[in-house]
C-alpha positions as CSV (number, residue, x, y, z in Angstrom):
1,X,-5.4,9.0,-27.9
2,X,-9.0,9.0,-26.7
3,X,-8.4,7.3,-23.7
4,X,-4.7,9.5,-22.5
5,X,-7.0,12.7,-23.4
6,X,-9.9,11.6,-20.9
7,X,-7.7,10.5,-18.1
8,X,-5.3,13.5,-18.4
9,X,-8.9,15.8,-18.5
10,X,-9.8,13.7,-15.4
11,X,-6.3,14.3,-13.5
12,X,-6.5,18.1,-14.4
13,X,-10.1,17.8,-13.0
14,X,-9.6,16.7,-9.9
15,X,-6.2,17.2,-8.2
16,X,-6.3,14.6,-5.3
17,X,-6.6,11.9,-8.1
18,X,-3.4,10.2,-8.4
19,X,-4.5,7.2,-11.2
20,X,-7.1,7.0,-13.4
21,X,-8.3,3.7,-15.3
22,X,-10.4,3.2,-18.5
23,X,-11.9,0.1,-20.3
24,X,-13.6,1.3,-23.4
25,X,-14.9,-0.3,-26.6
26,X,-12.4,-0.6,-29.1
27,X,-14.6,0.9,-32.2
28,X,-13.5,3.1,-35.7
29,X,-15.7,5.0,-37.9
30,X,-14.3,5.5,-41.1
31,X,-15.0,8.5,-43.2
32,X,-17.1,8.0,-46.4
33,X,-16.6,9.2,-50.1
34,X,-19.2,11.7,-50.6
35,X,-17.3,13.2,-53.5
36,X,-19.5,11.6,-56.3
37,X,-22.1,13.8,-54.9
38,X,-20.6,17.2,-55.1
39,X,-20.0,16.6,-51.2
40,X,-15.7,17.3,-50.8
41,X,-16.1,17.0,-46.5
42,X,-15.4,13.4,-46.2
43,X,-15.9,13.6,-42.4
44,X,-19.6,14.7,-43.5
45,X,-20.3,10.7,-42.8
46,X,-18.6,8.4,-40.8
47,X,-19.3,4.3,-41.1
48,X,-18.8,1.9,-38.2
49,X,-16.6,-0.8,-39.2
50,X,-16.7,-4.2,-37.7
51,X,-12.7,-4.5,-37.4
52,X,-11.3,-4.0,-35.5
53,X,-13.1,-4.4,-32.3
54,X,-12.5,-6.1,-28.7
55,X,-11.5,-3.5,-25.4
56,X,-9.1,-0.8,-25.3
57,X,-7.2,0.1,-21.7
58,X,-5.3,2.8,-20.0
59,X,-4.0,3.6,-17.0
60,X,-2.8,7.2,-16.6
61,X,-0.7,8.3,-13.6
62,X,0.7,11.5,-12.0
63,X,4.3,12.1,-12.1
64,X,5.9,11.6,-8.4
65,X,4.7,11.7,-5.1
């Protein structure tokens, strides 16, 4: 989702760009239960997590000519 939503902000961005690829780190932060602390946002903290990990890629394209 990340990656579509940069390359479609790049192609609205610049209209003689035809293709646009991305490489990016393939990382997650997971929420954290803050509850037991009177806290009920549980995007108050997000935790890297180790998996998964590796590269995510993207190639996003204009329609036609």
């Amino acid at each position: 989702e990340t990656l579509y939503r940069m390359g479609g902000a790049a192609l609205a961005a610049v209209p003689a760009l035809a293709r646009v690829e991305l490489v990016l780190p393939n990382l997650h932060y997971l929420p954290t239960d803050l509850s037991r602390f009177g806290i009920a946002d549980s995007s108050a903290v997000l935790v890297p997590s180790a998996e998964p990990h590796g590269q995510i890629e993207a190639v996003i394209e204009r329609d036609g000519p």
